[in-house]
N, C-alpha and C positions, 0 to 999 in steps of 0.2 A: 853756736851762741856768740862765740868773739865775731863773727861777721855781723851779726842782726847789734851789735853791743858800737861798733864799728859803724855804722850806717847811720844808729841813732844819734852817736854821737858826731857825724859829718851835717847832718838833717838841724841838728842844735847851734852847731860854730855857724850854719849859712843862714839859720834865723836870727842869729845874733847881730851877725854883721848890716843885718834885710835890716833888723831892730835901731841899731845905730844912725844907718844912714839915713832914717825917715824920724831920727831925731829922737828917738826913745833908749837915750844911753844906757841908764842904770840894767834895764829889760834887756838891753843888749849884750853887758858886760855879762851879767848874772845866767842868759844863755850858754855863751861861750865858755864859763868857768866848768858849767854843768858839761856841759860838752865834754870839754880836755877831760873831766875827771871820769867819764863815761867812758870813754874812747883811749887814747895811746898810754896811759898810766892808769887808768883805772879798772882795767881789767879784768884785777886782780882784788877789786875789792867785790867784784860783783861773782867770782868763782870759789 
């Protein structure tokens, strides 16, 4: 589950960033937030 939780949230930070650079900030910021919190600190909200 931390792997598949870990992926989703690498798949989210590299949408975000795709999100940003074609100009769509907010969409982008708002990925990447979901992301972190999915991924290396959120772990543990999700277990």
């Amino acid at each position: 589950m931390e792997f598949l939780l870990w992926i989703i949230a690498a798949i989210l930070v590299i949408s975000g960033i795709v999100s940003i650079v074609r100009g769509a900030l907010l969409w982008g910021v708002v990925l990447i937030v979901v992301g972190l919190l999915v991924g290396p600190g959120g772990v543990s909200i999700f277990t």
